[in-house]
Structure formats: structure tokens, C-alpha cells
LOSEMI-244586 format. One record per residue: chain; x, y, z of N, C-alpha, C in turn. Coordinates in Angstrom, 2 decimals. Layout:
<A <X Y Z> <X Y Z> <X Y Z>> ...
% end
This chain:
<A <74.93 75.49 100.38> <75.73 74.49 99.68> <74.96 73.19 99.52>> <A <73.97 72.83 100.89> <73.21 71.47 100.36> <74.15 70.36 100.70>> <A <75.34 70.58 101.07> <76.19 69.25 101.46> <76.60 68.66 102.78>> <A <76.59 67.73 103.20> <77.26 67.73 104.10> <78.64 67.47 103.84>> <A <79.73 67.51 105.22> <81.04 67.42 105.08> <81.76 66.31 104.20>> <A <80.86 64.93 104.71> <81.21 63.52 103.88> <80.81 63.55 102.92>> <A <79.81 64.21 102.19> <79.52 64.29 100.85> <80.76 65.01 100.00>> <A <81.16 66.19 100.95> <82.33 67.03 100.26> <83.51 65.90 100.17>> <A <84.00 64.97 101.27> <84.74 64.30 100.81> <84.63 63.02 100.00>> <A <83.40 62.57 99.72> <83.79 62.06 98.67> <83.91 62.69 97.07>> <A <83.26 63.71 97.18> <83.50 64.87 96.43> <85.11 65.38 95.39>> <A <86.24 65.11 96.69> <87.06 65.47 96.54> <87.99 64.24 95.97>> <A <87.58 62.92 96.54> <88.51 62.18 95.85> <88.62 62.18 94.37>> <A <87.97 62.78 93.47> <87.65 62.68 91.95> <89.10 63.54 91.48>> <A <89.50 63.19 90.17> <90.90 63.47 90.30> <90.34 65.15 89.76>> <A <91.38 65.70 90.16> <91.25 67.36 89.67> <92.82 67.53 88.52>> <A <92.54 68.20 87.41> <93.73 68.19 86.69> <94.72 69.13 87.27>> <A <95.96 68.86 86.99> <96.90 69.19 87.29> <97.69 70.06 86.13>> <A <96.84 71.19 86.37> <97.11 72.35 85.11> <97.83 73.79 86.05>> <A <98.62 73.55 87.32> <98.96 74.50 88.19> <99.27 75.69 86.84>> <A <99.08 76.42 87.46> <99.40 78.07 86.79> <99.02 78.20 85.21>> <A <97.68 77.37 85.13> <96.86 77.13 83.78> <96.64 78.57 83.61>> <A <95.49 78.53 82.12> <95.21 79.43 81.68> <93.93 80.68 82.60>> <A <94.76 81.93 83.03> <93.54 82.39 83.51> <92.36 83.18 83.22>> <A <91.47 83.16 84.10> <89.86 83.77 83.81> <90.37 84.85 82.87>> <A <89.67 85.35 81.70> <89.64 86.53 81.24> <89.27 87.71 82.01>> <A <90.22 89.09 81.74> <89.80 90.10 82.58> <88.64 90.66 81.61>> <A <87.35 91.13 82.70> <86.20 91.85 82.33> <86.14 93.60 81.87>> <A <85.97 94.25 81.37> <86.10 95.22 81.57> <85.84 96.22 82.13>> <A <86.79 97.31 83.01> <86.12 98.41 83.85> <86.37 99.43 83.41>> <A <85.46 100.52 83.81> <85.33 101.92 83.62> <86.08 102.21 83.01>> <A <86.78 103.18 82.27> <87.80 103.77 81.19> <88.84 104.05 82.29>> <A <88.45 105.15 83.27> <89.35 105.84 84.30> <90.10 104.75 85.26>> <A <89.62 103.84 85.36> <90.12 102.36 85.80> <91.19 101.87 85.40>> <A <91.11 101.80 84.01> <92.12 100.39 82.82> <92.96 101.81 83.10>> <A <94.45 100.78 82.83> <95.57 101.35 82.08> <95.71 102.03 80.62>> <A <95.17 100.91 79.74> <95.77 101.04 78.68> <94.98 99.57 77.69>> <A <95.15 99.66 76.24> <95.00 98.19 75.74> <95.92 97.72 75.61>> <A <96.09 96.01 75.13> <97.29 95.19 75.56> <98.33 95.80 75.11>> <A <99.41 95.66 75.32> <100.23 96.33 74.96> <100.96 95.25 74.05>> <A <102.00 95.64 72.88> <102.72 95.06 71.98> <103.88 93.50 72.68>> <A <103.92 92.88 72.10> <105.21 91.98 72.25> <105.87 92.54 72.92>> <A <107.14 92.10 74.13> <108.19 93.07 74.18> <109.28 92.22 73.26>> <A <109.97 93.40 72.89> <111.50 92.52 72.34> <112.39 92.11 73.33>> <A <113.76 91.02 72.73> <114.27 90.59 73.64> <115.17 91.22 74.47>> <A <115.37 92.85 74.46> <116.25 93.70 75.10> <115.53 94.32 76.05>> <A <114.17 94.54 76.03> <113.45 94.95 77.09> <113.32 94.21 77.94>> <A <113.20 92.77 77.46> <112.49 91.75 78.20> <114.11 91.46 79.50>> <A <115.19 91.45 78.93> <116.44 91.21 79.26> <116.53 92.45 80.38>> <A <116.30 93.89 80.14> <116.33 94.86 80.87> <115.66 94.92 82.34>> <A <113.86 94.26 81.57> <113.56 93.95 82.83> <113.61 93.44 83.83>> <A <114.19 92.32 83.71> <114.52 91.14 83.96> <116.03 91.25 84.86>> <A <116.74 91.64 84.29> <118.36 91.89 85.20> <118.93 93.03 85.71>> <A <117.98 94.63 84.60> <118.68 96.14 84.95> <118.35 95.85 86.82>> <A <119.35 96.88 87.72> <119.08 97.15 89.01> <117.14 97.94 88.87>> <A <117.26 98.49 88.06> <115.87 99.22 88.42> <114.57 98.36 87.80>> <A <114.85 97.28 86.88> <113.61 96.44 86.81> <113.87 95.19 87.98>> <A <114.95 94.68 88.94> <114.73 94.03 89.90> <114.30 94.41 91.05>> <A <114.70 96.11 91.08> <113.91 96.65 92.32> <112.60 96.82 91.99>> <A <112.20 97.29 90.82> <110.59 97.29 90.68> <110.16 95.83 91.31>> <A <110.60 94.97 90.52> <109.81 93.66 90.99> <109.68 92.95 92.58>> <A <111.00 93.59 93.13> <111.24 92.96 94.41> <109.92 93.95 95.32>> <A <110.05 95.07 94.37> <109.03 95.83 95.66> <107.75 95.78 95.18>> <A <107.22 95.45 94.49> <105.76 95.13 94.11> <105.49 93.67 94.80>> <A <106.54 92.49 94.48> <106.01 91.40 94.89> <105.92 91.32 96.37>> <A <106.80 92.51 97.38> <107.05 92.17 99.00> <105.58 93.10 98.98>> <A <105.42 93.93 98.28> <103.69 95.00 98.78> <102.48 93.86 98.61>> <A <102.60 92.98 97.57> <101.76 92.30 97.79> <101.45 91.11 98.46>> <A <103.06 90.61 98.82> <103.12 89.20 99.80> <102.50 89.88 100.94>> <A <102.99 91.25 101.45> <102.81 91.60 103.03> <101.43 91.78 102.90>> <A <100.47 91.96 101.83> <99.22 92.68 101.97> <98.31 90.75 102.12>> <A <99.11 89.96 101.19> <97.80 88.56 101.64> <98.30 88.26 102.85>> <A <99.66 88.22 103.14> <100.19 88.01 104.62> <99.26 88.75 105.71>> <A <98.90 89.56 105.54> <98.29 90.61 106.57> <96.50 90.24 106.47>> <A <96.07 89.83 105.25> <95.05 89.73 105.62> <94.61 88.10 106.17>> <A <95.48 87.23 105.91> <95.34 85.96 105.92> <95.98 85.58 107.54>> <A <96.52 86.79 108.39> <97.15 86.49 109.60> <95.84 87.06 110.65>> <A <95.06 87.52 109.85> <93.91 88.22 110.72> <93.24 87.69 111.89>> <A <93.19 88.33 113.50> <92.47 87.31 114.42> <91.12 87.22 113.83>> <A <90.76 87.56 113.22> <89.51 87.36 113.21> <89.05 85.96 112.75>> <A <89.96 85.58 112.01> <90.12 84.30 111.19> <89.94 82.91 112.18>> <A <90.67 83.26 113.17> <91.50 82.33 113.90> <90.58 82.10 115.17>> <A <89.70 82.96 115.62> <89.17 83.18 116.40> <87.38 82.85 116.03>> <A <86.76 84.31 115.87> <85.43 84.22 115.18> <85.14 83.38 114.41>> <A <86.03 83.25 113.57> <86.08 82.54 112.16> <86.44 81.05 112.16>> <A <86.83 80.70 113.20> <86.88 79.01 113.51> <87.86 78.43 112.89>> <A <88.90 78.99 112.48> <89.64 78.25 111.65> <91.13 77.92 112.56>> <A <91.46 76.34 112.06> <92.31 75.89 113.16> <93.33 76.85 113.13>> <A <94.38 76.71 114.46> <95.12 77.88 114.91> <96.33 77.22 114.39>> <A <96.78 75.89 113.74> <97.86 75.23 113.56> <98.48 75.37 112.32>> <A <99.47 75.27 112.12> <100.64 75.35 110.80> <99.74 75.28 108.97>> <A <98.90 74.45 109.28> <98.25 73.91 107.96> <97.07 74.71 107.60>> <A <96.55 75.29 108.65> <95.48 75.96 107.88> <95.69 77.33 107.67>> <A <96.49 77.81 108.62> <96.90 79.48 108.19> <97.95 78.85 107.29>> <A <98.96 78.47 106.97> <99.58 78.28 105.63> <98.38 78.80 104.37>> <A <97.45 77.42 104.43> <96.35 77.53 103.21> <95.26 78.77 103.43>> <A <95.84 79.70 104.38> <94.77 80.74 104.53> <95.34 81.91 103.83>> <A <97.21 81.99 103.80> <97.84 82.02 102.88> <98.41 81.75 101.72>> <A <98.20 80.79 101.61> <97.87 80.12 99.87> <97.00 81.09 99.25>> <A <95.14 80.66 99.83> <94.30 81.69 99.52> <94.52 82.80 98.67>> <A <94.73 83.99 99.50> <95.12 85.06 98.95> <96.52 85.32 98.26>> <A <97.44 84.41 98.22> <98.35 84.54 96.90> <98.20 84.22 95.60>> <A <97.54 83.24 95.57> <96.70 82.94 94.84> <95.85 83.64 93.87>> <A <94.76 84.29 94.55> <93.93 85.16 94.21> <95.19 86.11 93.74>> <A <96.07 86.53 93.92> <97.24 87.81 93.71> <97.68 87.10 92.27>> <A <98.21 85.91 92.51> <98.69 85.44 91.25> <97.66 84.80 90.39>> <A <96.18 84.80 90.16> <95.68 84.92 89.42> <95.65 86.18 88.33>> <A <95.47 87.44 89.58> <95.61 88.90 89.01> <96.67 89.36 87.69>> <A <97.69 88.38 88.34> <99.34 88.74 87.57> <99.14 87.99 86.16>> <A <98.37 86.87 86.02> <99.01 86.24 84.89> <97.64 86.41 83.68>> <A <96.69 87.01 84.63> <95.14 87.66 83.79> <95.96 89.59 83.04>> <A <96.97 89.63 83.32> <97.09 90.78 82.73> <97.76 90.55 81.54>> <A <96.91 91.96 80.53> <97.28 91.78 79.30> <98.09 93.04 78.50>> <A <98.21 93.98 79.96> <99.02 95.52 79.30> <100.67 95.19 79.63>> <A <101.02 93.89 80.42> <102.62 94.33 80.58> <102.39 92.73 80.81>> <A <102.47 91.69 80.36> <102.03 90.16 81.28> <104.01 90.20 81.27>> <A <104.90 89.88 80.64> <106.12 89.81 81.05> <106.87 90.30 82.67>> <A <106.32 91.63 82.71> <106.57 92.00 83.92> <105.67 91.56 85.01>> <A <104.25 91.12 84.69> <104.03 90.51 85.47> <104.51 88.95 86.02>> <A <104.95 88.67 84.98> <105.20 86.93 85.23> <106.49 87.22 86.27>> <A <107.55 88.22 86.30> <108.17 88.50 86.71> <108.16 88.66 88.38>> <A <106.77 89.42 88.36> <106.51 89.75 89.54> <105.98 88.69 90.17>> <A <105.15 87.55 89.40> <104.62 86.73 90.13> <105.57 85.31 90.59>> <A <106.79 85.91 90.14> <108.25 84.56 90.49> <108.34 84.75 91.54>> <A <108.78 86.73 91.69> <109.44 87.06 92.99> <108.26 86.56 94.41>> <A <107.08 86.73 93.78> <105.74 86.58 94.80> <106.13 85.39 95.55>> <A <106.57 84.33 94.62> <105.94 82.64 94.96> <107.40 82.70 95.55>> <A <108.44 83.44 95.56> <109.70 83.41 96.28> <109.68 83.54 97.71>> <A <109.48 85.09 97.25> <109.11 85.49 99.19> <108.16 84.63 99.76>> <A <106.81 83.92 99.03> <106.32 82.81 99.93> <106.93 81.75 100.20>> <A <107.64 81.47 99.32> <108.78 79.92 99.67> <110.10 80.31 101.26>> <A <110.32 81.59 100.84> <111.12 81.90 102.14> <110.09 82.36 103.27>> <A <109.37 82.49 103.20> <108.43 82.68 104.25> <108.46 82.05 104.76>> <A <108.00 80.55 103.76> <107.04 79.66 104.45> <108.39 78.54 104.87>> <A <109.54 78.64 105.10> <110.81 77.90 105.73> <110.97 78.69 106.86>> <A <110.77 79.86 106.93> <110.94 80.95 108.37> <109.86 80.46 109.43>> <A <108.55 80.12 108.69> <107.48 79.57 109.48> <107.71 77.91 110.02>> <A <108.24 77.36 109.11> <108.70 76.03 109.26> <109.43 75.92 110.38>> <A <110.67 76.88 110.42> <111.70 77.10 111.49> <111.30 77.16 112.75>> <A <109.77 78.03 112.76> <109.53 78.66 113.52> <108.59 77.38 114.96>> <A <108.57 76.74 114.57> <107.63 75.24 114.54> <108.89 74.80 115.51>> <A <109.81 74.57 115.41> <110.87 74.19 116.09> <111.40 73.25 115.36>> <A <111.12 72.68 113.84> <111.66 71.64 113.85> <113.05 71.24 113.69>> <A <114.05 69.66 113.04> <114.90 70.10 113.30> <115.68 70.89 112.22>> <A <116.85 71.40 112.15> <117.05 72.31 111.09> <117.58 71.32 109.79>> <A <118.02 70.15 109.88> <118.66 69.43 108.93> <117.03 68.98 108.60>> <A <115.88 69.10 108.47> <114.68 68.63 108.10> <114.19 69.81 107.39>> <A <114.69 70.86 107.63> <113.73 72.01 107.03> <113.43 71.94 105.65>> <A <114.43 71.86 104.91> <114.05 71.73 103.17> <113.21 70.61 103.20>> <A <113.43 69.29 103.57> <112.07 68.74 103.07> <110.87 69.18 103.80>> <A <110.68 69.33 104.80> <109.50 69.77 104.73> <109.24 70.59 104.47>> <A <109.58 72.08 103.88> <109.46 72.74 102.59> <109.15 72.05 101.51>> <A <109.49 70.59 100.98> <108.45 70.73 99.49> <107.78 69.92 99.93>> <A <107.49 69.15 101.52> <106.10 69.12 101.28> <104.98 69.86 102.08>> <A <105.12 71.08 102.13> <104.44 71.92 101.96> <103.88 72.47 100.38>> <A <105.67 72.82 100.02> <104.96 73.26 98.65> <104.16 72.44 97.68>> <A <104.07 70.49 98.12> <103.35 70.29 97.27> <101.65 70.47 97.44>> <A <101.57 70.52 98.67> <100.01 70.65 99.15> <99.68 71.74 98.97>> <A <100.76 73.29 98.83> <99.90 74.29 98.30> <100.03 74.47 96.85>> <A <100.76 73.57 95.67> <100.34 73.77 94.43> <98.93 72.63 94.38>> <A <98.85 71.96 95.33> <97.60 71.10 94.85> <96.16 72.11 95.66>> <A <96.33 72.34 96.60> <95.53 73.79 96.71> <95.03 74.94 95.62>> <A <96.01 75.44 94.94> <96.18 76.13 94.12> <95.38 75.43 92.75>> <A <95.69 74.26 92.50> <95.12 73.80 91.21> <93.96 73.14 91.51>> <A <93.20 72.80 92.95> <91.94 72.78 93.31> <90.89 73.93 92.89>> <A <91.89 75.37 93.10> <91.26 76.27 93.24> <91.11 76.76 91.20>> <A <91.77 76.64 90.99> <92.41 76.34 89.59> <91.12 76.02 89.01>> <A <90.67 74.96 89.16> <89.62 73.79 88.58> <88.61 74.42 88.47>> <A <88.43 75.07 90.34> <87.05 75.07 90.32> <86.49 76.03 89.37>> <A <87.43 77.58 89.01> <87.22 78.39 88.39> <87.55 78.38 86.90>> <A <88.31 77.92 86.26> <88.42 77.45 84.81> <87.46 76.91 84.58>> <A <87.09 76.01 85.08> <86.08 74.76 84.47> <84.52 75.26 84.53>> <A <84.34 76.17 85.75> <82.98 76.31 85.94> <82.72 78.26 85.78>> <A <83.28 78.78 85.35> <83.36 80.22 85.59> <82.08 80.50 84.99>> <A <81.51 80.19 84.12> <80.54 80.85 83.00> <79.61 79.62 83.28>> <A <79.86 78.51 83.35> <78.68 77.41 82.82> <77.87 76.90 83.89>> <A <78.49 76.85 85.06> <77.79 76.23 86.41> <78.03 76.59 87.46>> <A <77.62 77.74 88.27> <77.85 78.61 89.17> <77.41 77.79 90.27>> <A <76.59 76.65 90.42> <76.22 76.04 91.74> <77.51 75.16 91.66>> <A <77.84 74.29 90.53> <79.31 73.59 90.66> <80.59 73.98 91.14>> <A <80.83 75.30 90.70> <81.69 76.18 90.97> <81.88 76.17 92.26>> <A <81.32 76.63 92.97> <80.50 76.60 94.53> <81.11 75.78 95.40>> <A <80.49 74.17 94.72> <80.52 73.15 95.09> <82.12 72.91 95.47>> <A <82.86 73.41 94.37> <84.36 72.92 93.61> <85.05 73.78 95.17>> <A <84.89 74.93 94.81> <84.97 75.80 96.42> <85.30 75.49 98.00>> <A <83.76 75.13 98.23> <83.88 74.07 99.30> <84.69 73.62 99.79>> <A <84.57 72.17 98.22> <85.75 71.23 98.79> <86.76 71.72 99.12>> <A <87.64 72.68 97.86> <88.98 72.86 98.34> <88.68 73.50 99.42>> <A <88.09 74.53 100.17> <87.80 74.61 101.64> <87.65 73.56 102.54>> <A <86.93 73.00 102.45> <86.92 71.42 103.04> <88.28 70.81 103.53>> <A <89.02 70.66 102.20> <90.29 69.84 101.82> <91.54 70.50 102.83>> <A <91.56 71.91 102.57> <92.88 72.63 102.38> <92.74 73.47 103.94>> <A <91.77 73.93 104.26> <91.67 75.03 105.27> <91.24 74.18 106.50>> <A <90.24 73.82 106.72> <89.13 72.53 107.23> <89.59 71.51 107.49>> <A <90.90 71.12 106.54> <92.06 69.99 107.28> <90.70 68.44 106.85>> <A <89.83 68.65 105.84> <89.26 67.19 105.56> <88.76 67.50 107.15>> <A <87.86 67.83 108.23> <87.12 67.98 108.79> <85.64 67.21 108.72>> <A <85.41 66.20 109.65> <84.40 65.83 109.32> <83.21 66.30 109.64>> <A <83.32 67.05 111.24> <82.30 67.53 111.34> <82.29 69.36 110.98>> <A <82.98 69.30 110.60> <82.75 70.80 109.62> <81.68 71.41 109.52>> <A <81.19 72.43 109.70> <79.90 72.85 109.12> <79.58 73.64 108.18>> <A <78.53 73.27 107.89> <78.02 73.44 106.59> <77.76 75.21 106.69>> <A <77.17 75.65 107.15> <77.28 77.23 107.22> <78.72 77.99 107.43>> <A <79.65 77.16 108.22> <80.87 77.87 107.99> <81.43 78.06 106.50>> <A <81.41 76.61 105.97> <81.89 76.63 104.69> <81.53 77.39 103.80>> <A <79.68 77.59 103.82> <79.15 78.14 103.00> <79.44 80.12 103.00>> <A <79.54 80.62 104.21> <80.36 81.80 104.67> <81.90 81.91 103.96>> <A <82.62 80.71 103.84> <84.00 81.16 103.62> <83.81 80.86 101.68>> <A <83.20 80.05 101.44> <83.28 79.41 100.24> <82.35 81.11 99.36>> <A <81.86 81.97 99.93> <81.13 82.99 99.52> <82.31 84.11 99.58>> <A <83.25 84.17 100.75> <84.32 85.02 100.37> <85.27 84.87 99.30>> <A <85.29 83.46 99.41> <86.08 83.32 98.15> <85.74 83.84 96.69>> <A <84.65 83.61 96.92> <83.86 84.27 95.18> <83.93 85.66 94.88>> <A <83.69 86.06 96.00> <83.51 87.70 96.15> <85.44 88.38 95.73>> <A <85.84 87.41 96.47> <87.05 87.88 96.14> <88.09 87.98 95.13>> <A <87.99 86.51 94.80> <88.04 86.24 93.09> <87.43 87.56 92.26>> <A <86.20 87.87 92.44> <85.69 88.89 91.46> <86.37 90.60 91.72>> <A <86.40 90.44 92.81> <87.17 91.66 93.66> <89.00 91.97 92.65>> <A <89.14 90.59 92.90> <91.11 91.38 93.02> <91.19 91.00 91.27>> <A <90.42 89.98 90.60> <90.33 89.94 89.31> <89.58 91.39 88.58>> <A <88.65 91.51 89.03> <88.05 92.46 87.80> <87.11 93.83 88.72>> <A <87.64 94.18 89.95> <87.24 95.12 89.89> <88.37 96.27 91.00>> <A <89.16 95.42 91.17> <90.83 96.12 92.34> <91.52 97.17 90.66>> <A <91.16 98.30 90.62> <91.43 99.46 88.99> <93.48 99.10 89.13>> <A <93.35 99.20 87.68> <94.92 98.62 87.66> <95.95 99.36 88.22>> <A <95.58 100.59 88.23> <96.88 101.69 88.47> <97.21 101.31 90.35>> <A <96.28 101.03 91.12> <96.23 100.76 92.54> <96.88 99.43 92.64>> <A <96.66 98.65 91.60> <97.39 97.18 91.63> <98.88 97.27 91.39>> <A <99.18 97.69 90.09> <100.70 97.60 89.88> <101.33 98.60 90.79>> <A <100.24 98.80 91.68> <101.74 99.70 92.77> <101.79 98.91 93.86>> <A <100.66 97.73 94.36> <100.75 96.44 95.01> <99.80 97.20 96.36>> <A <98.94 97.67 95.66> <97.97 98.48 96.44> <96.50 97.82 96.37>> <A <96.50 96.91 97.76> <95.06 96.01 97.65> <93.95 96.16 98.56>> <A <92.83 96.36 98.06> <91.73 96.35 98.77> <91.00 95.28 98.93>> <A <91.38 94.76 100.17> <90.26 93.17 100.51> <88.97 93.05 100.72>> <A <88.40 94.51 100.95> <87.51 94.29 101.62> <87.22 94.06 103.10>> <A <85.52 93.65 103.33> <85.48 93.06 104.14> <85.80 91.60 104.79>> <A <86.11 91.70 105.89> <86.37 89.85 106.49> <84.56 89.00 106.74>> <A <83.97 88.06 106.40> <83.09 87.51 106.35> <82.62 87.82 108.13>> <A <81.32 87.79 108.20> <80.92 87.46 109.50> <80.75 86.50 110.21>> <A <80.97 86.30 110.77> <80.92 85.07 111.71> <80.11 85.17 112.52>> <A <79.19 85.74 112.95> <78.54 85.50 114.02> <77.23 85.17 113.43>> <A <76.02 84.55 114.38> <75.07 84.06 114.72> <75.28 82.12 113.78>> <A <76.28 81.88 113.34> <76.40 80.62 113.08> <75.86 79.56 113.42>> <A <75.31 78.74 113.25> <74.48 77.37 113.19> <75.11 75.96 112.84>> <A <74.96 75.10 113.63> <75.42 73.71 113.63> <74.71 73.09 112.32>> <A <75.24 72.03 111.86> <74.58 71.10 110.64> <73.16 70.84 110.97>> <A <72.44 71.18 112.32> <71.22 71.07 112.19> <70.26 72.12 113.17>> <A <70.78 73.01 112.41> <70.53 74.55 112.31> <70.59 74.77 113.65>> <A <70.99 74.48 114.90> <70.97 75.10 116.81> <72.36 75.86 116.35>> <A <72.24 76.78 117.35> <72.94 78.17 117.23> <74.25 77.90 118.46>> <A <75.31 78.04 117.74> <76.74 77.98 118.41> <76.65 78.45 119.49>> <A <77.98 77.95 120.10> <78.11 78.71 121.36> <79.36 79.63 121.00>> <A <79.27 80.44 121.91> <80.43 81.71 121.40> <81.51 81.01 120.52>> <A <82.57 81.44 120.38> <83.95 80.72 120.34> <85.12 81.19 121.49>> <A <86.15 80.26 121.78> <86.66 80.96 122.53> <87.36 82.26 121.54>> <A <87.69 83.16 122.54> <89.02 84.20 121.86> <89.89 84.64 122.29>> <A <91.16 84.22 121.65> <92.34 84.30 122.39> <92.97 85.74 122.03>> <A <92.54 86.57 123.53> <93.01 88.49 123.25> <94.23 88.50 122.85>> <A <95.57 87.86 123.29> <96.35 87.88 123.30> <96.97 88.15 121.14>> <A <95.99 87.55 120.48> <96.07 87.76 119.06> <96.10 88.82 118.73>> <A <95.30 89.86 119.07> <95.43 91.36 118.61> <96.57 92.08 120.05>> <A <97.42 93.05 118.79> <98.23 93.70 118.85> <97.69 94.94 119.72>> <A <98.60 95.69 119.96> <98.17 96.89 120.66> <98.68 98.18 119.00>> <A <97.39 99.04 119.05> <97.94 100.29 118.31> <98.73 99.84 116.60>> <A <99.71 100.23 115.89> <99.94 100.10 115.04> <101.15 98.48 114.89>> <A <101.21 97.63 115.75> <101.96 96.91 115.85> <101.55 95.38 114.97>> <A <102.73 94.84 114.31> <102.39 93.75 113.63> <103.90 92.79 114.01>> <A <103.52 91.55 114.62> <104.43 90.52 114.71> <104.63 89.78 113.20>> <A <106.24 89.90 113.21> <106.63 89.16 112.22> <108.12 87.78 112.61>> <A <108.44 87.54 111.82> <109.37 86.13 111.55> <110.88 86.49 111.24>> <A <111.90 86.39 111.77> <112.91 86.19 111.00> <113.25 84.85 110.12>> <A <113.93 84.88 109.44> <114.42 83.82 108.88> <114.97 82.41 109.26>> <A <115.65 82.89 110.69> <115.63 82.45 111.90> <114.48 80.91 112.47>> <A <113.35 82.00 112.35> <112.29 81.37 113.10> <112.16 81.98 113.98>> <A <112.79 82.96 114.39> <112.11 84.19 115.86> <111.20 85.19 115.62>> <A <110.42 85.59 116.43> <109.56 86.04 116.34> <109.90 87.44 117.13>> <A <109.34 88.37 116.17> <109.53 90.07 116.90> <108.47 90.78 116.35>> <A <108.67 92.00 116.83> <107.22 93.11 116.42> <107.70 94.51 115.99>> <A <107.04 94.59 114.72> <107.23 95.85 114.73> <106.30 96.59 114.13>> <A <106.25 98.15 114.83> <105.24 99.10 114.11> <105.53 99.39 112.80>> <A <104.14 99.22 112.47> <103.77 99.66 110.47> <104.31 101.18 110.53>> <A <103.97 101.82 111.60> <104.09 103.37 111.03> <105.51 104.02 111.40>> <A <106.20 103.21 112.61> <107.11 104.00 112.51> <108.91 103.32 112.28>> <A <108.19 101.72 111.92> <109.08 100.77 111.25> <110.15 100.66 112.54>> <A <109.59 100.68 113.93> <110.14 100.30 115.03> <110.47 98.76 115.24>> <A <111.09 98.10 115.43> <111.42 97.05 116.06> <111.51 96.95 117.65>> <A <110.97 95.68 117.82> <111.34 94.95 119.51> <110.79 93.52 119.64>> <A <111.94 93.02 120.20> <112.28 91.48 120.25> <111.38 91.13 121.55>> 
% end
């Protein structure tokens, strides 16, 4: 990256437009056996109405958008993140570690050109289940309950300004300036995940600011559509973290790691609405409090 942290922030004070849910990257084209289909026609206003209210176009949507909330949820809750990966363990940066990958999801949704109606659809219900999520997580904080809605929007305003960081960097620089792009990256890493971090380092960033790219290219133009519209995602790999280096290149010391983060066997802790916290197995959809 070539920067240091204070360079990134002054970096960041420059205004970034405020084009949330602007126009997105064009999709590239893949293999024949890949694509669906070419764009498909207008819909009329009885389809669009069908989709939109029949019981069987709200269950489509409700269950595509919960396959794909649970899939950035799952990868963005990862110890590896939290641990190896250095990233603070507090409310603000796993939020924006979840931003991240919805993001990247709702880029996917609004770059499609064989059904975009049903996608826009899907990408309401998406930003829903994250809005109730992210009040279950709020809850979960202890705060008090007559406070919860506001601090719900201001959350939600720091992750549409996240979002249109991320926005920027890729509209503006996709084709013309791949070191800017980069740069644009960073920051919102810097900004959003990094918590404005001063002593941040420059190899971490440059590690996470490289997943991001990879991934962008991943869930945009090469995740084959038929695996997508069933809310079927492949992340990949999680970045490495190890042998890391300080801003003047001496080699880290471990990190701590807290075992207690990984689960035993098929088990995943989740949230009630509540704010309580319980577990249950993926495979056999067990519960215990």
C-alpha cells in the first residue's frame, strides 16, 4: 500500500459521494454453463405485483435473503477474524465485518440483469434481516431498551457510509486506477473495521484490503448464477495471518487466542431478538440455551 495509517487518515477526510446503492460494476462474462440466461424482458405490472405480495414470491424472497444473511453472518463471525486476524473483538468492527460481506451480496443483487426486480426484492429483505439483526446485537450489549432504536440508526448511518466508501472506491476506480482503488480500500478499512486506528499496520491492511478485491471479483463475476439465486456462496479462503510484520518490518508476536471462540463439532451460537444468546447445531437444527 506505501501508506502509513496517518496518511490513510488524512486520506479519508476528502468528501466521498453519497451515491449509497449507486450504479453497479458491470457483470463480466462467464462460461456459457455458468450464466443463466440473457437479460431478460421488462416485467409487467402483474408479475411484478405477484412477486412482490403472492405467498410463494414472499417465501422465495424471505428464503434466499435469510441463505444469504446467514452465509455473510457466518463468514464475518469467523474466529479467525477476531483472533489471527487482529481485528477488534468489540460491537463496531464485527458489525463492519458484517457490513463487508453484505455488501459484497448486495452488490451481486443489483449487478443482475436476468431477473433485477426480484432481485431488488431480495436485496430489501437482505438489508431487513440485517436491520433486525443488528437491534438483537444492540440488545445484546445490554443497553437500555428505551435507547435501542436510536442507536439502531446510528448504526445504520455508519454502515450506509461504509457501504458508499466502499461504493466509491469501486465505481470510480474499477477500470482506470487499480493502485487508487487499493488506496480507496484501505481507507474504508482503516475507517470502518480499524476503528481510524493509528497505529494500524500497514501489512494488516494490505492483507485485508487484498481480500477485499479478491472478493469483490469472486461473488461479482465468478460465484455461476444458478449457485447464487439459490443463496449458495462460496467465500473462499480467509486471508492469512501469520508471519505479519510491524510498520517497520520486525515480526509480531503471536496474538493472543481466545479458544473459547470456536465451537465444538457442528455448533453455531446465535441471538434472539431478545438479546440472548443460545447454540445451535447446523446439522441437526438442535437448540440449547
Amino acid at each position: 500500500m506505501g501508506r502509513s495509517s496517518k496518511n490513510l487518515s488524512r486520506m479519508v477526510r476528502h468528501g466521498i459521494k453519497t451515491h449509497y446503492f449507486g450504479t453497479a460494476a458491470p457483470m463480466r462474462s462467464q462460461p456459457e454453463e455458468e450464466t443463466s440466461s440473457l437479460p431478460s424482458k421488462e416485467k409487467g405490472i402483474m408479475s411484478k405485483m405477484w412477486d412482490k405480495y403472492s405467498p410463494q414470491g414472499q417465501h422465495h424472497r424471505i428464503l434466499i435473503g435469510e441463505r444469504l444473511f446467514r452465509s455473510a453472518e457466518q463468514r464475518s463471525s469467523d474466529p479467525i477474524w477476531y483472533n489471527e486476524g487482529r481485528i477488534g473483538r468489540q460491537f463496531r468492527p464485527r458489525h463492519a465485518m458484517l457490513t463487508l460481506h453484505v455488501w459484497l451480496l448486495h452488490k451481486r443483487l443489483v449487478a443482475d440483469t436476468h431477473d433485477p426486480h426480484t432481485s431488488l426484492l431480495i436485496q430489501e429483505e437482505l438489508f431487513d434481516i440485517l436491520w433486525n439483526n443488528t437491534r438483537a446485537r444492540i440488545r445484546a450489549e445490554g443497553v437500555n431498551e428505551l435507547t435501542v432504536n436510536k442507536h439502531l440508526k446510528d448504526v445504520q448511518q455508519v454502515t450506509f457510509q461504509q457501504c458508499t466508501h466502499l461504493d466509491h472506491a469501486f465505481s470510480d476506480f474499477e477500470t482506470t486506477d487499480f493502485e487508487k482503488r487499493s488506496e480507496e480500500i484501505a481507507a474504508a478499512i482503516w475507517m470502518h473495521i480499524l476503528l481510524k486506528d493509528e497505529e494500524a499496520l500497514n501489512d494488516h491492511i494490505r492483507r485485508l484490503t487484498a481480500y477485499v478485491e479478491y472478493q469483490f471479483t469472486n461473488i461479482l463475476h465468478q460465484l455461476p448464477d444458478k449457485y447464487f439465486r439459490e443463496g449458495r456462496i462460496a467465500w473462499g479462503s480467509i486471508p492469512d495471518f501469520s508471519e505479519m510484520a510491524d510498520n517497520e518490518g520486525n515480526p509480531l508476536e503471536e496474538p493472543t487466542i481466545h479458544k473459547d471462540d470456536w465451537l465444538p463439532g457442528k455448533w453455531a451460537s446465535a441471538i434472539t431478538e431478545a438479546g440472548e444468546t443460545y447454540y445451535w447445531n447446523i446439522e441437526t437444527s438442535k437448540a440449547q440455551w
